[in-house]
Each structure stands twice: as structure tokens, then as C-alpha cells.
N, C-alpha and C positions, 0 to 999 in steps of 0.2 A: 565341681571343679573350683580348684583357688584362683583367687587372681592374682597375677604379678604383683609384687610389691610394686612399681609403679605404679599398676591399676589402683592397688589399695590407696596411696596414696595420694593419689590424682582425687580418685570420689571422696576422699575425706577431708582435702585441701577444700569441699565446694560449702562445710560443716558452717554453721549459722551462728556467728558473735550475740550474743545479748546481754545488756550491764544491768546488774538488779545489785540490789540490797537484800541481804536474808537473814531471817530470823531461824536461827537452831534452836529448839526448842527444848528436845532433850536429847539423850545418848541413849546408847545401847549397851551392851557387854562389845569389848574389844582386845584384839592381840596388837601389838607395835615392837617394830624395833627402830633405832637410829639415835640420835646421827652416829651411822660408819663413818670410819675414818677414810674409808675409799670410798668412790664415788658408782652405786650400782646401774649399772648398762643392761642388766636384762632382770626382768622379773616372769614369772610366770607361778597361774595356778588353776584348779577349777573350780569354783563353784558350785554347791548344793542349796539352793535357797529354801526352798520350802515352799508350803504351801505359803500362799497368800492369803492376808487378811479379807474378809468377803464385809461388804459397806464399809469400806476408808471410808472415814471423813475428813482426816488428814491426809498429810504427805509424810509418806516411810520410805529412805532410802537407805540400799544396801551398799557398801561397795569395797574397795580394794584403792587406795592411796599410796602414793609415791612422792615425797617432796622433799624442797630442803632448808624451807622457813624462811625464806627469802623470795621466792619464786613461784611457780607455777605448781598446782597440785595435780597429778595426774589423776582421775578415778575411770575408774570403768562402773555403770552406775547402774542399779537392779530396783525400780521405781514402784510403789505402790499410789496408788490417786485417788481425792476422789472424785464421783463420776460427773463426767465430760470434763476433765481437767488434767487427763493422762498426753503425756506429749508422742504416746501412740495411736494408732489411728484405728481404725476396723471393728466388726464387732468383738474382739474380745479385749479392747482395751479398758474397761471397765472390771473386768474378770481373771486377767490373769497378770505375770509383772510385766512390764515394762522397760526394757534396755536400752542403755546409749551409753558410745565413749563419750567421755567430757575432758574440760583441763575446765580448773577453776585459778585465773591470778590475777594482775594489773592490764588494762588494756592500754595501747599508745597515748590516751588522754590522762592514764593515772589512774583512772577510776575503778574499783573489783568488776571482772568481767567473766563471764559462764561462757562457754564456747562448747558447742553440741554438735557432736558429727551428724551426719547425716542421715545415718541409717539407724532407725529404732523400729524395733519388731515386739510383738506380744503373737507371735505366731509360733511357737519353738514349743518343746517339750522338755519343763525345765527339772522331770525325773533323770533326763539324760545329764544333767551339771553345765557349766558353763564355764570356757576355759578363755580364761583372760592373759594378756599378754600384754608388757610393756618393754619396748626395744628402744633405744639409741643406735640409731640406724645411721648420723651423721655426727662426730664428735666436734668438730670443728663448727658447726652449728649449732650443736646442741639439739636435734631435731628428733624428736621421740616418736614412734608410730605405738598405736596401741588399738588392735583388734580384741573382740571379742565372738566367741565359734559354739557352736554345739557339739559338746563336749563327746559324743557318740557317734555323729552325723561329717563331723568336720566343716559343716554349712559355715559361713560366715554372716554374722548378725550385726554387727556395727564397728565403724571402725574411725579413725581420726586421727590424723598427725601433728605438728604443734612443734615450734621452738622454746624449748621448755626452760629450759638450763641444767647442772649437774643435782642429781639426786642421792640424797643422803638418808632420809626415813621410807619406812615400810610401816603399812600398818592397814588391817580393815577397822571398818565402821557401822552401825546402823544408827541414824538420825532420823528424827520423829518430831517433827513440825505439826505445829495446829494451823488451821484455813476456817479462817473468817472467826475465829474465836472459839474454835470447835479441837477437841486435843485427838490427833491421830492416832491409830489403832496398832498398838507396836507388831513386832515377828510373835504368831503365834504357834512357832513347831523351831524345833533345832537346825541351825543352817552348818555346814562343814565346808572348810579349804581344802583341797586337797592335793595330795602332791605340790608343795609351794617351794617353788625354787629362785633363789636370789643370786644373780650373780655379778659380784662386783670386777671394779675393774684390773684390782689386783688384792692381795689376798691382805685379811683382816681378821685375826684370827680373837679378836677380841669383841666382834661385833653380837657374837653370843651374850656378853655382857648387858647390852642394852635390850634385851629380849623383856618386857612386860605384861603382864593380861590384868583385864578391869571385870568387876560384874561377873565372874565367874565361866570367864571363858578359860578352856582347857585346850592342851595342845600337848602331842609326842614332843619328841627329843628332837632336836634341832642337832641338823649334823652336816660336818663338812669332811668329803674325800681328798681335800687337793689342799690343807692347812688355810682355810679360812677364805676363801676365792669362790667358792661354791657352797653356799649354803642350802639343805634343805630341810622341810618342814613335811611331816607324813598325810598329818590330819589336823584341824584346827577345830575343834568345836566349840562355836558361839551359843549360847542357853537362850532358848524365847524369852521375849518379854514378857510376853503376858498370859496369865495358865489358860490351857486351853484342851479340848480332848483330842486336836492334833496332833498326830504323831507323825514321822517319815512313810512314804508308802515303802511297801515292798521292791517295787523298782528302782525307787531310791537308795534305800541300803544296800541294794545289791550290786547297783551302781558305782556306789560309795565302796563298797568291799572291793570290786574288780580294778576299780581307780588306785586305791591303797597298795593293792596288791602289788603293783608293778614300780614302787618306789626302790631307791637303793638301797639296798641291807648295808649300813654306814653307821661303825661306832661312835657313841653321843661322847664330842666332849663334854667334862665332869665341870659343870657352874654353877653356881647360887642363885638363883633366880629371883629378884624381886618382886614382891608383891605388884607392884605397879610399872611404870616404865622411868626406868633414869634418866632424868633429867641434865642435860647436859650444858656445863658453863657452871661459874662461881657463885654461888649465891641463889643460886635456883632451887624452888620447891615445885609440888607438883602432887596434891594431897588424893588422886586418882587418877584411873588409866588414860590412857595416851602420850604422846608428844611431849616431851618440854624441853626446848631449845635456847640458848641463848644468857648470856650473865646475867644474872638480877632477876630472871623471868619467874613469874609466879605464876599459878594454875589452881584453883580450887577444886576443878570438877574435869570430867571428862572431855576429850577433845586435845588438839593441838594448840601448843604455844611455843611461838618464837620469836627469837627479837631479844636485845639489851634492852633492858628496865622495861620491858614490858607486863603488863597485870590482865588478869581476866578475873575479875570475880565469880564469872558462871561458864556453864559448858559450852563445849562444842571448839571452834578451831579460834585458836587465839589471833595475839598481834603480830602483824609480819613487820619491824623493821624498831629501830630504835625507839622509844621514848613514846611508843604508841600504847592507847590505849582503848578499851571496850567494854561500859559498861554492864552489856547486856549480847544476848544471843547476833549473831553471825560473826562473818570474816572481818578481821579490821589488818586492813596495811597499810603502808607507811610511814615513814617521819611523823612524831606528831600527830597522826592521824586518828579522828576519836569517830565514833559512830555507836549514840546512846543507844539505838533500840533497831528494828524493822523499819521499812520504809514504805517504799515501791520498787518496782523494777519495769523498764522499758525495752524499748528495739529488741527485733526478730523476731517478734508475735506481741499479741493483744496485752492491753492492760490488765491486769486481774490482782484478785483478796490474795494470792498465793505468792509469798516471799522469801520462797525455796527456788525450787530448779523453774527453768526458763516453760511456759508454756505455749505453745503455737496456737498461730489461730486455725 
């Protein structure tokens, strides 16, 4: 049974703040679109992860992003760990992935802050898919709810609300962080989106335009019924990282077939597709996939960048705000704001070597 929207967001208002510093280490293959010119109010998709890397020694995360370079990043987050450092609990957290909603932005002090709902499970069957969702459930707040369910079961697996602000980029990810000096073990089988539906808040018929893939990810035709207001996406396939004699199981593709199947038969409008994702604002480059927002903004490598006269030399999610910049691997926001390397990270659980997602004690 579901719970009330109420319900849902009562238990995910109880979700656990902690402020870290993180080092991205590297990127994966990614799909992105944005910045729309309208501001998107629903998203929805499922998820096919794959198998799991068997001995992390790093931190691999999978997810689905929402943002608008200024603000709050919404993800719904599919974790690999390694062992005793999964922020799931039971015996199979070592063993299988690990889920949670998150928002990653600014906390009331300023500072970049991780906020983890409250519910993360490693107990699901992830040949079923995993169907994420991001709502704007209050405009005049800005107030975003974003579950995640078993995509066959309809079970609800974790969930978190959050005043986010208006959202303008879409885009997945996989990040692959080293722990204790040790390089994480990337996706070693093909992960698929499926059925990905965007819906803005009124229609934008040119948001196809900003449509980009990195690393050799592949995707059908993106298509809208209703002149730009409804976009959707059939199939996304993201390529493993690393070779392996993994393949999808059978209950996967079949999974994946029955999912596909019930998409809308909707003709593609005809676009040009760039190699990478457009970069958006005067003076902006942006030499691979993801994100690039903002005038003057540059981008070497994979990941998000936003911000006026912002620069990133290396991967992962850029500077959020003017005149900021970032050396090296994590988030950097603010004015001004610099953050050469990794650090630590504190509050909501134990100290620890890992300077990715938030660990419990």
C-alpha cells in the first residue's frame, strides 16, 4: 500500500543534513539536457542498474539529477560501497546497491550540504528497475518531493522532500570516487532509463536542442505530444565502465522490454544533435559531456558547470555562482568561492577516509 503524500512527506521531512567536502574523482558515460527555458515541475523514470561491482574499494554512484546551477541538485542516488561503509544496513549491504533520495546544495550557514532521506534499503530486486520521481508538489515554496519505488512491486524504497528552488537541467550520472587512496571499481554491465518523462511547466519546444550524451551513451528519439510541454525519452543506454563478462540477466531485459513497451508511439521532432551537451550563456565552452551553464563558464571534462566566469579544470560538477572557482574534484558554490582539493566531511554520522556521500554510524 502507498502512503499518502502527507505520509511521504512527513517521514522524509525526519531525512538527516550532513556538511562534507567531496572529492569526484571521475565520471562515467552521461545523457543531459538543459537549461529549459521553462521551468520543469515533474520528472519521472525507471531505472535498470545492473549488476553490482562485487569488492568496491571505492564509492560508485549512480543517479538521476535535477538542477538549475544556482541551487539545489535534486538526485535519487543508487550507491556501491566499500565494505562496512555502505550507508545501508543488513546483511546484504555489502552485496548489493544501496538507495537513497538526496538534495545536494547550500546549507543556512553557507556551507555545501548532503541531505539523505531517510529511508535506504539494499533489500529490493533491482532486475525489477527502479522508478524515480521528482514532483513540485508546492510552487510558491518551491517544495520538491522525490520518491523512489520498485519498479514491478510499486513498494516504496526511499523518499525526501526539500525546498529546492525552480529547476532547469536534467541529466544522469555515474561518479567514481577513490577511498583512502584506493580508485573505485566503476559500472561493470549496461545500466538503461527507461520510459523518461519531463514535464515542464509550459511548453518549450526547443528544449530538444540542448539534448547531449558523453562516453558513449545512447538514447531513442526524444519526443513531445503536446508541442514541447511534455517531453519523452523511450530508452537511455548508459555503456559500463569497465569490461567485464557481465551482461543484463534475462529478467532484466525482459523487464526492460515490457517497460519500453508501453511508452507513447510519438513522432521525433527532426534536430541536430550535438556531440556533447550545449552549453548555455556567451562565452561558454564545455570540451565533454554534461552541464554548462552560465557566461564565461568553462568546463574541461565531464560533469556540471554553472555560474558567470566560472572555470573547472577537471570533472565532475562545477562552480555554482559568479566568479567561483575549483581547482580540483567536488562541488564548489558561491561568490568567490574556491575549494582546491577534498577535505573531510562532518555531522549526521561518524568521521571517516570517504569524501563522497554522507556515511552513518
Amino acid at each position: 500500500m502507498h502512503p499518502t503524500l502527507a505520509g511521504l512527506m512527513l517521514s522524509a521531512s525526519m531525512a538527516t543534513a550532513s556538511s562534507m567536502f567531496v572529492k569526484r574523482d571521475s565520471w562515467g558515460p552521461a545523457f543531459s539536457l538543459g537549461p529549459a527555458k521553462q521551468e520543469i515541475i515533474s520528472t519521472s523514470t525507471t531505472i535498470y542498474p545492473g549488476q553490482m561491482p562485487s569488492d568496491q574499494a571505492g564509492y560508485l554512484f549512480v543517479w538521476l539529477g535535477i538542477s538549475n546551477g544556482t541551487g539545489d541538485l535534486i538526485q535519487s542516488i543508487i550507491g556501491s560501497y566499500p565494505a562496512g561503509q555502505s550507508e545501508c544496513s543488513g546483511s546484504a549491504a555489502d552485496s548489493t546497491w544501496c538507495i537513497s533520495s538526496e538534495v545536494y546544495g547550500l546549507a543556512s550557514n553557507g556551507y555545501p550540504n548532503q541531505w539523505v532521506g531517510s529511508l535506504t534499503t539494499a533489500d529490493t530486486d533491482y532486475a525489477n528497475g527502479i522508478k524515480l520521481n521528482y514532483t513540485l508538489v508546492d510552487k510558491s515554496s518551491y517544495l520538491w518531493l522525490q520518491t523512489m519505488e520498485d519498479a514491478v512491486t510499486g513498494e516504496l524504497l526511499s523518499t525526501f522532500n526539500k525546498t529546492s528552488g525552480p529547476m532547469l537541467g536534467w541529466g544522469t550520472a555515474i561518479e567514481c570516487n577513490d577511498y583512502n587512496g584506493v580508485s573505485c571499481t566503476g559500472t561493470i554491465s549496461e545500466q538503461y532509463y527507461v520510459n523518461s518523462t519531463i514535464i515542464l511547466e509550459s511548453a518549450d519546444d526547443t528544449f530538444i536542442d540542448t539534448l547531449g550524451v558523453s562516453s558513449g551513451a545512447t538514447h531513442t528519439d526524444m519526443v513531445t505530444a503536446d508541442n514541447g510541454k511534455t517531453w519523452t525519452i523511450s530508452k537511455i543506454t548508459i555503456p559500463a565502465m569497465e569490461s567485464s563478462s557481465s551482461s543484463s540477466s534475462s529478467s532484466v531485459d525482459a523487464n526492460v522490454a515490457v517497460a519500453e513497451s508501453t511508452s507513447a508511439d510519438v513522432a521525433p521532432i527532426t534536430t541536430s544533435t550535438p556531440a556533447v551537451v550545449t552549453s548555455a550563456g556567451a562565452g561558454s565552452a564545455q570540451a565533454t559531456g554534461s552541464f554548462g551553464y552560465g557566461a564565461g563558464s568553462a568546463q574541461q571534462s565531464g560533469g556540471f558547470g554553472f555560474g558567470a566566469g566560472s572555470a573547472q579544470p577537471s570533472g565532475d560538477f562545477g562552480s555554482f555562482g559568479s566568479g567561483s572557482a575549483r581547482p580540483s574534484g567536488g562541488f564548489g558554490f558561491g561568490a568567490g568561492s574556491a575549494r582546491p582539493s577534498s577535505s573531510f566531511r562532518q555531522g549526521g554520522g561518524k568521521w571517516s577516509g570517504f569524501v563522497g556521500r554522507r556515511a552513518q554510524m
